[in-house]
C-alpha positions as CSV (number, residue, x, y, z in Angstrom):
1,X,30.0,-6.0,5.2
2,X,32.6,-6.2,8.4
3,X,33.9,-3.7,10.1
4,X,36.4,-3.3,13.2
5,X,36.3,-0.6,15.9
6,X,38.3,-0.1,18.8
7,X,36.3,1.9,21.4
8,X,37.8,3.5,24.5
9,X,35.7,2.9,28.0
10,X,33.6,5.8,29.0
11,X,33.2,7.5,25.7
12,X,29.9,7.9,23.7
13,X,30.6,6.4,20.3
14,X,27.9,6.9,17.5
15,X,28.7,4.6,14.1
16,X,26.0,5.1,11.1
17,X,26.4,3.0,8.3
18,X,25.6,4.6,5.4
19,X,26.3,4.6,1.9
20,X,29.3,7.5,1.8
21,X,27.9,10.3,1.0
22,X,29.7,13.9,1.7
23,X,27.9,17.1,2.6
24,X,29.2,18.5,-0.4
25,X,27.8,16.1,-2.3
26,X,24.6,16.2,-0.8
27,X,24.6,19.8,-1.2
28,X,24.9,19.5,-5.1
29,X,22.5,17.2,-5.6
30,X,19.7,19.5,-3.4
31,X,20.7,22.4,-5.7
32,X,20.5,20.2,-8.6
33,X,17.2,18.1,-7.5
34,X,15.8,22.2,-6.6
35,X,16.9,23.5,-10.1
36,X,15.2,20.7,-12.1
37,X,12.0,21.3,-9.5
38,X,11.2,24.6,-10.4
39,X,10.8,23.6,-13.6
40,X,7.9,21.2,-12.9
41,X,4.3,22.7,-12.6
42,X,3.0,19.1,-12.0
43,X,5.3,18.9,-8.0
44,X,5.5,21.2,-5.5
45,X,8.4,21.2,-4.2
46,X,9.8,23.7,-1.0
47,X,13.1,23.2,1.1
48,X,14.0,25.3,4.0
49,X,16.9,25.2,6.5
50,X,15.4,23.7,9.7
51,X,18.5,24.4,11.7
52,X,22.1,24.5,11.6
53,X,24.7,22.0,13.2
54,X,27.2,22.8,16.2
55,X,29.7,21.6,14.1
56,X,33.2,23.8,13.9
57,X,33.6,27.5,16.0
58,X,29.0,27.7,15.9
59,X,29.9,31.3,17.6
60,X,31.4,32.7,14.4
61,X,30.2,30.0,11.6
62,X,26.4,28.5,11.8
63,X,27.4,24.6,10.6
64,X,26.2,22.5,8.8
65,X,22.6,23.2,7.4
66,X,19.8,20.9,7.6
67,X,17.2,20.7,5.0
68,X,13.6,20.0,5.5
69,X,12.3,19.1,1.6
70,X,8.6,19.0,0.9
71,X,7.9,17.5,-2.5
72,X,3.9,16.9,-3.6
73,X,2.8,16.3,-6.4
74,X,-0.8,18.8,-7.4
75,X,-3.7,17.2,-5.4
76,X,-1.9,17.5,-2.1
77,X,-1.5,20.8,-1.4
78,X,-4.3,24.0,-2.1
79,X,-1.6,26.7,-2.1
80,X,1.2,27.4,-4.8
81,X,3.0,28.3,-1.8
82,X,3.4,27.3,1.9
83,X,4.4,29.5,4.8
84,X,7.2,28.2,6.6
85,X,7.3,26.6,9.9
């Protein structure tokens, strides 16, 4: 892979490479990965919006959500369900 950037002097730059992968996308596949979850009594699985991103006007939107998944399978947890954090 090769890649060119032009950076200005005295700015913060952050570059991840990633495979591309949109939010919207990611969203999908959490719905679908959570749908197909609840399905299985072998996994536990929980997700739970850890916080939201100061993306966009954060006064009158909240961002961007990000998930925290839990996903064990029966001999790791003694609860069907855990609190959250």
């Amino acid at each position: 892979m090769r890649m060119q950037v032009n950076l200005t002097a005295g700015r913060k730059y952050f570059i991840a490479l990633t495979y591309p992968w949109s939010f919207s996308e990611n969203e999908e596949y959490l719905q679908t990965l959570e749908y197909k979850m609840k399905k299985r009594k072998d996994l536990y699985f929980n997700k739970e919006t850890l916080i939201h991103s100061r993306e966009g006007t954060w006064i009158i939107t909240s961002g961007r959500p990000l998930h925290l998944l839990a996903i064990s399978g029966p001999d790791c947890y003694a609860f069907p369900y855990e609190k959250y954090i």
